[in-house]
VEXTOR-848592 format. One record per residue (C-alpha): residue in one letter; x, y, z. Coordinates in steps of 0.001 Angstrom, whole numbers, plus 500000, padded with zeros to 6 digits. Each point is the difference from the previous one (the first is absolute). Last residue first. Layout:
N
AXYZ/...
This chain:
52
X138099426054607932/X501736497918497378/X498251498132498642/X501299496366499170/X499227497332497132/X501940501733497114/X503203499172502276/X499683496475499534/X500499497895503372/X503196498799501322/X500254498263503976/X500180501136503638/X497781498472502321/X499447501078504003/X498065503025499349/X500461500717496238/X503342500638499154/X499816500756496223/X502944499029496858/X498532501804497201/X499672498962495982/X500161502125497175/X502316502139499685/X502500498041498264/X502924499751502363/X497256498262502762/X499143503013502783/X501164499433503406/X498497500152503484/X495968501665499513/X498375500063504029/X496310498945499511/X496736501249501379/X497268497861498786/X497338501750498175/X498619497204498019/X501621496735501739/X503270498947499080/X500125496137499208/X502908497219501626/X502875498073498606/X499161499400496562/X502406497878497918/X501517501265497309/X498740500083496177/X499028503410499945/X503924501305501307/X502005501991501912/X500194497232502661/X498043498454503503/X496985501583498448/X497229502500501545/
């Protein structure tokens, strides 16, 4: 999970496989998702989540 909507910003904390995680805003382009997970809220790349 990054601090920004993008590969080059910082990390602020990791999603572990099968975490359950609440989906805020989507980036204009489709491909990037702001999460809540927990206590953290950053962006992560959509093609990296399941839904389930």
């Amino acid at each position: 999970m990054r601090s920004k909507l993008s590969r080059s910003s910082e990390p602020v904390s990791r999603i572990v496989y099968e975490e359950e995680v609440v989906v805020l805003e989507k980036s204009a382009d489709g491909e990037w998702v702001k999460i809540w997970a927990g206590v953290q809220e950053g962006w992560v790349l959509l093609k990296n989540l399941e839904r389930m």
